[in-house]
BALOBA-1460 file (C-alpha; in Angstrom, 3 decimals):
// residues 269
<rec num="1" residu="x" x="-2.699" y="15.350" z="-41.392"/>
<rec num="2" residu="x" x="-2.377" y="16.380" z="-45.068"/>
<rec num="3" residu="x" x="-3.673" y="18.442" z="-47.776"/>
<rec num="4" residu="x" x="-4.813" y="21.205" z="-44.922"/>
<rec num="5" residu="x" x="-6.707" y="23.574" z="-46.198"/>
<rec num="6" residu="x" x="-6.188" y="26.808" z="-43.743"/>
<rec num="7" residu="x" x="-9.623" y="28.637" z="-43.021"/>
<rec num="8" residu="x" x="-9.881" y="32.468" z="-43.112"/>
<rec num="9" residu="x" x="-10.242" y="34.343" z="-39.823"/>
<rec num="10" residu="x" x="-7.972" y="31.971" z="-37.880"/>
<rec num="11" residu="x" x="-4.693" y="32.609" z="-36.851"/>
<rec num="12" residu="x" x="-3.057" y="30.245" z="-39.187"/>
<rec num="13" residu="x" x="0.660" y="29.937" z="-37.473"/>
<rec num="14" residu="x" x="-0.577" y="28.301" z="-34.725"/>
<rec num="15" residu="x" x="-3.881" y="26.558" z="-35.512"/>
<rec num="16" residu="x" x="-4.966" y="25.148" z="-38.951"/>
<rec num="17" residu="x" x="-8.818" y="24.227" z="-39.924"/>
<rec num="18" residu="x" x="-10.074" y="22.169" z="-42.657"/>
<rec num="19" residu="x" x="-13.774" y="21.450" z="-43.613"/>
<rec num="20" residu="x" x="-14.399" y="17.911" z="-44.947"/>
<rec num="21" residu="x" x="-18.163" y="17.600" z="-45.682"/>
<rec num="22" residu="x" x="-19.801" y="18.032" z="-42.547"/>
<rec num="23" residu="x" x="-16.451" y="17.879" z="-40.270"/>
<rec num="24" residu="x" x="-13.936" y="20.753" z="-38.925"/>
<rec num="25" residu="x" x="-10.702" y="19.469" z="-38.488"/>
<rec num="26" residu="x" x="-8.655" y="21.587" z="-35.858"/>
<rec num="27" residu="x" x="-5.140" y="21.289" z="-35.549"/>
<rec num="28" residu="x" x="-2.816" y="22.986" z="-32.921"/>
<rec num="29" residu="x" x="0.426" y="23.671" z="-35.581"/>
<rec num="30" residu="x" x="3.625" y="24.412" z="-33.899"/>
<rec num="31" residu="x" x="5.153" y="21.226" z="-34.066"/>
<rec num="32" residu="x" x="8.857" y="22.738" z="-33.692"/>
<rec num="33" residu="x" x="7.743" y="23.260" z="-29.856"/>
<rec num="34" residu="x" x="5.526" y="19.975" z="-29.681"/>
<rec num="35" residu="x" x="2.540" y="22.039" z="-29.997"/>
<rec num="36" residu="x" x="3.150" y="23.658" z="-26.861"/>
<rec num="37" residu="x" x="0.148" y="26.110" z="-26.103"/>
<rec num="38" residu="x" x="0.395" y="29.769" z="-26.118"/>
<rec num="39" residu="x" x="-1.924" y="32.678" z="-25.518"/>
<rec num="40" residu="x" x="-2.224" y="32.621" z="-29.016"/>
<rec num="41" residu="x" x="-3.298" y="29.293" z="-29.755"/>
<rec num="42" residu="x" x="-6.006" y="29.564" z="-27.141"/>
<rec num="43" residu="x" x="-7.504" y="32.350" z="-28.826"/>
<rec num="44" residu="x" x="-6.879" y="31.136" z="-32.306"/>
<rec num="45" residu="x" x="-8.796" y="27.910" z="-30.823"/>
<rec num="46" residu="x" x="-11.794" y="30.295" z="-29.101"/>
<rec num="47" residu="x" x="-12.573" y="31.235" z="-32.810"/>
<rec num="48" residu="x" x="-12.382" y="27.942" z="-34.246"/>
<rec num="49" residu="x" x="-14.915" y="25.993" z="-31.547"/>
<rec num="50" residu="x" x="-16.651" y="29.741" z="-32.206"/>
<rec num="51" residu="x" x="-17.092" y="29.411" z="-36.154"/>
<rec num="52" residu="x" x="-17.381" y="25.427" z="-35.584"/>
<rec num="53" residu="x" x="-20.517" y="25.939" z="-33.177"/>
<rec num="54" residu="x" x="-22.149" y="28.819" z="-35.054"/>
<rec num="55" residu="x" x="-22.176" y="27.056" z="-38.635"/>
<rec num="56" residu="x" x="-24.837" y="24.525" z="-38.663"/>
<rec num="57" residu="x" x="-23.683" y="22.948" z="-41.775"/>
<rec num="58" residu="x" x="-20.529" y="21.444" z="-39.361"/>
<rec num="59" residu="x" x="-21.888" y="18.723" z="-37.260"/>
<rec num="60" residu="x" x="-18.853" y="17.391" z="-35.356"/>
<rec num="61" residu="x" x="-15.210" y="18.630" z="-34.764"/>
<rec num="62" residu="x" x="-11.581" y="16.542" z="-34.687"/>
<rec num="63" residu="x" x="-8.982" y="18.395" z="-32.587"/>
<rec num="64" residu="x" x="-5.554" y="17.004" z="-33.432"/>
<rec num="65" residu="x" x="-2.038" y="17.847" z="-33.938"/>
<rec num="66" residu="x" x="0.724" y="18.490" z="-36.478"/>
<rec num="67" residu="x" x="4.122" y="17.204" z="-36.771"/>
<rec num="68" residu="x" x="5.345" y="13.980" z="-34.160"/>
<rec num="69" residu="x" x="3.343" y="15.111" z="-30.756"/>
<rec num="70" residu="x" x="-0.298" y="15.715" z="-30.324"/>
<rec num="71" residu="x" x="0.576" y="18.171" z="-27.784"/>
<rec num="72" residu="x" x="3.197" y="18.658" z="-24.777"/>
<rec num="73" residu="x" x="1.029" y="21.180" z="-22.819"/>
<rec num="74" residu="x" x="1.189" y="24.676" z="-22.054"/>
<rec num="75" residu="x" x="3.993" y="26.646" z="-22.718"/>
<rec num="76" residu="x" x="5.632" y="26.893" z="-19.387"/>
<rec num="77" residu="x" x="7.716" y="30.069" z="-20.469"/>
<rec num="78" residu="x" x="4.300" y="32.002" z="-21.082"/>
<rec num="79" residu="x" x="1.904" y="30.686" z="-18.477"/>
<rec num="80" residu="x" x="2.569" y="32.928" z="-15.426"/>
<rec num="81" residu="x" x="1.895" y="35.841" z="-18.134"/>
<rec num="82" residu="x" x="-1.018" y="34.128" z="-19.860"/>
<rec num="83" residu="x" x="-2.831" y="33.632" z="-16.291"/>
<rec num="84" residu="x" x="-2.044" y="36.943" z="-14.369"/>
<rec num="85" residu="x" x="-3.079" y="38.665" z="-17.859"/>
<rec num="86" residu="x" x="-6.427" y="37.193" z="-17.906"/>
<rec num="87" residu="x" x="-5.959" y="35.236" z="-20.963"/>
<rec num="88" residu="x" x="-7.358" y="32.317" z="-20.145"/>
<rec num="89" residu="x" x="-10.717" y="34.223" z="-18.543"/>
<rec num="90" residu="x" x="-13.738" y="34.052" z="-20.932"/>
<rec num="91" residu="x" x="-16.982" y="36.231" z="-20.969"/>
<rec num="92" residu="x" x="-20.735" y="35.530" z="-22.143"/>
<rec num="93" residu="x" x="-20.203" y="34.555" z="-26.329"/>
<rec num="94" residu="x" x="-16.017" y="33.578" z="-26.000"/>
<rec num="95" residu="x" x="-15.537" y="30.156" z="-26.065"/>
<rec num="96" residu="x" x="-13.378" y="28.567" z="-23.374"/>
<rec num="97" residu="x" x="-11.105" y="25.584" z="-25.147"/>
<rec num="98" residu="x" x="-11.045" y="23.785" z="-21.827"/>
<rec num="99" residu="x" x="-15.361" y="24.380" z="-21.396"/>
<rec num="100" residu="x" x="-15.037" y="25.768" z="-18.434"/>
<rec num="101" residu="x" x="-16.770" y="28.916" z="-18.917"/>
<rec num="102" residu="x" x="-18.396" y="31.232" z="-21.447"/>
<rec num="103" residu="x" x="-19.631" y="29.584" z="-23.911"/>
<rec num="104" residu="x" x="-19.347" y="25.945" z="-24.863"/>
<rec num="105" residu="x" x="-19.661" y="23.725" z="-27.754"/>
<rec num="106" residu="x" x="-22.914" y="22.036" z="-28.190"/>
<rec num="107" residu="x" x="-21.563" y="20.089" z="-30.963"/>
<rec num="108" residu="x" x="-19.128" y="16.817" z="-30.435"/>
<rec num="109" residu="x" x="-15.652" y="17.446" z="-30.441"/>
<rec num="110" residu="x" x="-13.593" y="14.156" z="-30.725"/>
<rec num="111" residu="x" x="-9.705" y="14.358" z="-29.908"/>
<rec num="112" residu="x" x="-7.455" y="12.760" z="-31.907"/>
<rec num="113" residu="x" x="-4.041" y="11.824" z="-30.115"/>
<rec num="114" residu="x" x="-0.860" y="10.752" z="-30.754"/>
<rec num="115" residu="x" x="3.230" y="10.620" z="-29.495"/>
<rec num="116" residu="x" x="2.617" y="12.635" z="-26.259"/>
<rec num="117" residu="x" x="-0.584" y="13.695" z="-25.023"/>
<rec num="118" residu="x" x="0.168" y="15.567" z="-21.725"/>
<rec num="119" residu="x" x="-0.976" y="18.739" z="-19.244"/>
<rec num="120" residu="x" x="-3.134" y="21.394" z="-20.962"/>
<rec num="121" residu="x" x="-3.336" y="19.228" z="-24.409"/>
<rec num="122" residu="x" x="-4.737" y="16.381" z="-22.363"/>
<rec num="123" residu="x" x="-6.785" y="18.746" z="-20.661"/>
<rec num="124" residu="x" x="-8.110" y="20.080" z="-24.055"/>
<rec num="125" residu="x" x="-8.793" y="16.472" z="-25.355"/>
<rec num="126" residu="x" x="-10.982" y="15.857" z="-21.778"/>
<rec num="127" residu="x" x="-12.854" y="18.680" z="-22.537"/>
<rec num="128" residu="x" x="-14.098" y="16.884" z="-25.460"/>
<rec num="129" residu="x" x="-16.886" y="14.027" z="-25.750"/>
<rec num="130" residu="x" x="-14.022" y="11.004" z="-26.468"/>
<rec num="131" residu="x" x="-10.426" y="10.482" z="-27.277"/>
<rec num="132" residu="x" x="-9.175" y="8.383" z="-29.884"/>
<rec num="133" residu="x" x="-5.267" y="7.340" z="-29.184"/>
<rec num="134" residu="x" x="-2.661" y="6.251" z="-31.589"/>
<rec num="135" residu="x" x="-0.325" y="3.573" z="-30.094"/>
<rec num="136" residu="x" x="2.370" y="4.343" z="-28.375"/>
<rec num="137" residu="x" x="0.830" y="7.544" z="-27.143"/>
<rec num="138" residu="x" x="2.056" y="9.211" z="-23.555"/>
<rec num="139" residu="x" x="-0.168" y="10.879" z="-21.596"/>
<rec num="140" residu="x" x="0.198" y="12.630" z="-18.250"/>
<rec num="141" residu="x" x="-0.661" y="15.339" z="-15.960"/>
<rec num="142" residu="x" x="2.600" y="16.460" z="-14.527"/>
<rec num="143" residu="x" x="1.400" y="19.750" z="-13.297"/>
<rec num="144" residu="x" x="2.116" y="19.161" z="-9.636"/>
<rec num="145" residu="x" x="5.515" y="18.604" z="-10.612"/>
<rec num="146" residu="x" x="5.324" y="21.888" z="-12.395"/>
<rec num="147" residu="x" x="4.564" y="23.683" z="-8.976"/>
<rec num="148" residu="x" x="0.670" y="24.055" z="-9.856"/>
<rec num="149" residu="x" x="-2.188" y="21.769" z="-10.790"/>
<rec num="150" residu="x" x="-4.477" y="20.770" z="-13.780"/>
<rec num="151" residu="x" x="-6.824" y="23.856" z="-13.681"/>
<rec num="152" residu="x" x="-7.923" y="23.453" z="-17.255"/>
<rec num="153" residu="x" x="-10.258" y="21.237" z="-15.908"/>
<rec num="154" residu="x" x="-8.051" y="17.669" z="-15.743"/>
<rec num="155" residu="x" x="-8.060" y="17.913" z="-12.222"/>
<rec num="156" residu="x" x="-12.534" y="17.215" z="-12.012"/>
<rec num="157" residu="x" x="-12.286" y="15.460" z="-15.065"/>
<rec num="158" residu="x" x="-9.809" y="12.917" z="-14.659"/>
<rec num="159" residu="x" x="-12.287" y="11.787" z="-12.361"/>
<rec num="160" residu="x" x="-15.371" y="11.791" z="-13.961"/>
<rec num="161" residu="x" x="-13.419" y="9.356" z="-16.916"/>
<rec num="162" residu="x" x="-11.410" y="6.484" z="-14.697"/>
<rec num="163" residu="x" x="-12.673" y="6.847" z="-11.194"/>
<rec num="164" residu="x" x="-11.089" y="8.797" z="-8.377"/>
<rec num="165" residu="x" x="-8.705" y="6.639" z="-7.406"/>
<rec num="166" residu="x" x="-7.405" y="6.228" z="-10.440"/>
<rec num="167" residu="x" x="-7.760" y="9.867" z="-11.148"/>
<rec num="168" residu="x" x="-5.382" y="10.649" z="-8.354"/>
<rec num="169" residu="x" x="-3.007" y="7.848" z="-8.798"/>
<rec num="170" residu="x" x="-1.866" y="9.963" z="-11.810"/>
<rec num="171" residu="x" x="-2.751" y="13.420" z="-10.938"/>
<rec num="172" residu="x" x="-1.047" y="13.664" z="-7.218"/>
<rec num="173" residu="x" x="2.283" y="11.568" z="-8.725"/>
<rec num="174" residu="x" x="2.360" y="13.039" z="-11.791"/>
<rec num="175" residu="x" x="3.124" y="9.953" z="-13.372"/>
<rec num="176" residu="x" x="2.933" y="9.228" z="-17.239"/>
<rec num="177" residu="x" x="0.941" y="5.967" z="-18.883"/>
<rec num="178" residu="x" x="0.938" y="4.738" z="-22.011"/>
<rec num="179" residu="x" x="-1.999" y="4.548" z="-24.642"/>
<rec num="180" residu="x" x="-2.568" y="0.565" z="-23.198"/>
<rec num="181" residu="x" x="-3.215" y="2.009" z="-19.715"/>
<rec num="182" residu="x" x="-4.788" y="4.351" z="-20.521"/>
<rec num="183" residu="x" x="-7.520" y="2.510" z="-22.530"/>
<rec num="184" residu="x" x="-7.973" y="0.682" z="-19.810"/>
<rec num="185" residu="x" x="-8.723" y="2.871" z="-17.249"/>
<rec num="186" residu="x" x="-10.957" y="4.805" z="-19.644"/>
<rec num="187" residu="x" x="-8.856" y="7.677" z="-20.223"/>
<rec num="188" residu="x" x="-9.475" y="6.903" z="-24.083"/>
<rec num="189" residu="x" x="-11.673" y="5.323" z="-25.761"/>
<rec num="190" residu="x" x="-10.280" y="3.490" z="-28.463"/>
<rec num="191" residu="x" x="-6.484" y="3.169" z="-29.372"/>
<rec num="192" residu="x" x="-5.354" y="2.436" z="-33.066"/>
<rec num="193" residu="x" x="-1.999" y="2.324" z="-35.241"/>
<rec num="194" residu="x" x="-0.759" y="5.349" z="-35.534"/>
<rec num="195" residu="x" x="-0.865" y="5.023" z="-39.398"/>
<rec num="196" residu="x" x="-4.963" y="4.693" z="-39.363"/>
<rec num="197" residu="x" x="-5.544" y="7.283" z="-36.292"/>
<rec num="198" residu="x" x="-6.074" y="10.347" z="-39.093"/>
<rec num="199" residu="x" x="-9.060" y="7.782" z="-40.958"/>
<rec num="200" residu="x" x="-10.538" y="6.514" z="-37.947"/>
<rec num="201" residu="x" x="-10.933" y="9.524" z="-36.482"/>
<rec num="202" residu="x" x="-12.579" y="10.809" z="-39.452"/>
<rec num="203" residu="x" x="-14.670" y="7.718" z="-39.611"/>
<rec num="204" residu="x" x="-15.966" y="8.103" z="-36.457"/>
<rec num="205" residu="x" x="-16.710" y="12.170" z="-37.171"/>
<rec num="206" residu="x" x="-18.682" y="11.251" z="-40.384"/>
<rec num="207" residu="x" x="-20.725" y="8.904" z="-38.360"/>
<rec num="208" residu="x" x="-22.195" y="11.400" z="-35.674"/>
<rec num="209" residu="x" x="-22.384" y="14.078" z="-38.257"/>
<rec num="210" residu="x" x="-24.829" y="11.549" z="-40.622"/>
<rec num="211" residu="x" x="-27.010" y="11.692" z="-37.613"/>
<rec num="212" residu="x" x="-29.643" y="14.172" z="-36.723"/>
<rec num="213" residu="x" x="-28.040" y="16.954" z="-35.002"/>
<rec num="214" residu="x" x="-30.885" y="18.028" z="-32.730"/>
<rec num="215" residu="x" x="-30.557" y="14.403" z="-31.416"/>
<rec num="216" residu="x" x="-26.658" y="14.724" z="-31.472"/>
<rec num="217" residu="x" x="-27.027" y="18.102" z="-29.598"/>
<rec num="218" residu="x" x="-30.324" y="16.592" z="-27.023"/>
<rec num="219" residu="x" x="-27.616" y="13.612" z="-26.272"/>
<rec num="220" residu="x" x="-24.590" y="15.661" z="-25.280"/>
<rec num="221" residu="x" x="-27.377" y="18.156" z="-23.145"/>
<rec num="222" residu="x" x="-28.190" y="15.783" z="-20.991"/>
<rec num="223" residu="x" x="-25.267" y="13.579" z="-20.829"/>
<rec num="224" residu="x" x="-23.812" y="16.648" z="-19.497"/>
<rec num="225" residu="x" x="-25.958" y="17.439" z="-17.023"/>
<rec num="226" residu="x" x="-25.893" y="14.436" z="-15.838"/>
<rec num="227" residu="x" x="-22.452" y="14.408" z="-15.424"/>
<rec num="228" residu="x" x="-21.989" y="17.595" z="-14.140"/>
<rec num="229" residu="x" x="-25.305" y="17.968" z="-11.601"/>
<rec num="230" residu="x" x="-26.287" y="14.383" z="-11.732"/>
<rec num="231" residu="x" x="-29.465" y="11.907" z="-12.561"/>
<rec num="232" residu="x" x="-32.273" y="13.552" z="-11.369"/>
<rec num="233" residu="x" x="-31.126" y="17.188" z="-12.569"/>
<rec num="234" residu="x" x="-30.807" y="15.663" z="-15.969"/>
<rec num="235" residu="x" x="-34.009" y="13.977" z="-15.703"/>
<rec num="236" residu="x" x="-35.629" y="16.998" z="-15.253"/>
<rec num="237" residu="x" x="-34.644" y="18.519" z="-18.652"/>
<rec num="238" residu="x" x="-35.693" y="15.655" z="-20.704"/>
<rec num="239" residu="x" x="-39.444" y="16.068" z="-21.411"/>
<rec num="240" residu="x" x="-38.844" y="19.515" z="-22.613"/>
<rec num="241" residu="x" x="-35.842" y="18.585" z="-24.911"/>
<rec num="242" residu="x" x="-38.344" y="14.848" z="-25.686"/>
<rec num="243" residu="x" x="-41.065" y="17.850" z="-26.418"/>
<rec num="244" residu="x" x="-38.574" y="19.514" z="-28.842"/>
<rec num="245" residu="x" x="-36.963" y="16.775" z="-31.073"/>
<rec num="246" residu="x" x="-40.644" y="14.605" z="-31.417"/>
<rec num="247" residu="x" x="-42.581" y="16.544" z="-34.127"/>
<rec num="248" residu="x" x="-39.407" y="17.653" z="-36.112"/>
<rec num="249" residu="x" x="-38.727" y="16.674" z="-39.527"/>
<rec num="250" residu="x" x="-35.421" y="14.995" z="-38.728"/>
<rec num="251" residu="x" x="-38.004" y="12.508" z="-36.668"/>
<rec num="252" residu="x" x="-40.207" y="11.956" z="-39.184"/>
<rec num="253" residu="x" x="-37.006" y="10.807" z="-41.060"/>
<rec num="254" residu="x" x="-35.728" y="8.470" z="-38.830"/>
<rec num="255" residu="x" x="-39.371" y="6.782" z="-38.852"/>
<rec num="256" residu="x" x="-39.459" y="6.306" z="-42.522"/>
<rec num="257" residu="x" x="-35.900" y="5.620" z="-42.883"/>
<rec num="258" residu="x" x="-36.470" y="2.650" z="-40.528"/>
<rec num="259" residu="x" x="-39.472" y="1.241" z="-42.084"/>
<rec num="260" residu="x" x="-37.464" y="1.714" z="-45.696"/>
<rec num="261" residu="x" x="-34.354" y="-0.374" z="-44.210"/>
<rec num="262" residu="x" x="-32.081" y="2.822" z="-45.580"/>
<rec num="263" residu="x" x="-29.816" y="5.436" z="-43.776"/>
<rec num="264" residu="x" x="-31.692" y="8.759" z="-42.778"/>
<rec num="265" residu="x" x="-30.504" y="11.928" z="-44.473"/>
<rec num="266" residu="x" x="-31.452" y="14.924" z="-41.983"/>
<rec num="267" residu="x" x="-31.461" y="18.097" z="-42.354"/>
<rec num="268" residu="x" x="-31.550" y="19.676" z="-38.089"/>
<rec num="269" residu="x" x="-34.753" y="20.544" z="-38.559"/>
């Protein structure tokens, strides 16, 4: 990533932020340690996915990382002290990187990976709606081999994205795979030269934030819930949200835009 411009309020030596237009662009920066993750990179993340949900003029979110690695994982040196300390509890308001609870984006977050992509990083980038993989990416999920397991939420959500049996395959061995496997078990989503990955990710950002956000943010509510509680539960919530979106102006737009064969500007209202 270049020409980073570090935001105010978060804790720049380990995480950077950059707005461009409508995008945050978060980036776990300690690449002397592979972007190993400390206590304070989880909190200087909890205030980034804070500022990046609370500002309605950001519409979607790349997580990424600096130097030659995406991210290694935790910092094994500092996780025994990290969990028994509580710092990787959140309350009502703090924003849980993993989304596993407090509060929890209800924006899109899209990961973009590259070199090794393994443990809590992957964990982080599972958290989000998609991953986008530069070749010759490694992932894995060695925790097991680590004497614990993936409780940053790889362990449910492995699942949900290639199947159990893959899921297991992977998480009960340990075993790494490369960005080809990965793609196609559905780990990732799309997998690109390493030289484009910064651009396409971007790309891909721009696109959902031209969209209308309340339909952006509808999608992702009951996409979730279907996920997590299944069909019918996420059935149930759709003719309030279908109430909701119908008679906003952002609708109107898409209606006109359509019948004027041009791109909808909207404004989330």
């Amino acid at each position: 990533m270049s020409e980073t411009t570090i935001e105010a309020g978060v804790q720049a030596s380990t995480v950077k932020t950059e707005v461009r237009g409508n995008v945050l662009l978060i980036g776990l920066n300690r690449p002397n340690k592979k972007n190993a993750l400390t206590g304070e990179m989880f909190e200087a993340l909890a205030e980034a996915y804070k500022r990046y949900d609370s500002d309605d003029s950001l519409r979607c979110a790349v997580l990424y990382g600096e130097g030659g690695v995406y991210c290694a994982g935790a910092d094994l040196t500092q996780l025994k002290e990290l969990v028994e300390g509580g710092g990787l509890v959140y309350g009502e308001g703090e924003y849980d990187p993993f989304g596993l609870e407090g509060a929890r984006l209800s924006k899109p977050l899209i990961a973009a990976v590259h070199g090794m992509c393994f443990a809590g990083g992957l964990e982080l980038a599972l958290a989000g709606e998609f991953i986008v993989a530069a070749e010759g990416t490694l992932f894995g999920q060695p925790e097991v081999l680590r004497g614990v397991f993936a409780f940053g939420g790889g362990a449910a959500r492995w699942a949900e994205s290639v199947g159990y049996a893959n899921a297991q395959r992977y998480l009960l061995t340990g075993h790494h795979l490369d960005a080809k496997e990965a793609y196609r078990i559905g780990l990732v989503q799309e997998v690109v030269p390493a030289e484009k990955l910064f651009d396409r990710a971007l790309q891909l950002a721009d696109e959902i934030a031209a969209a209308a956000p309340m339909g952006v943010r509808h999608s992702l509510t009951v996409s979730r819930r279907a996920a997590e509680a299944g069909l019918r539960a996420a059935f149930d919530i759709v003719p309030q949200l279908r109430a909701e979106v119908v008679g906003t102006s952002d609708a109107a737009e898409g209606v006109a835009s359509f019948k004027e064969r041009r791109a909808g500007v909207y404004t989330g209202r």
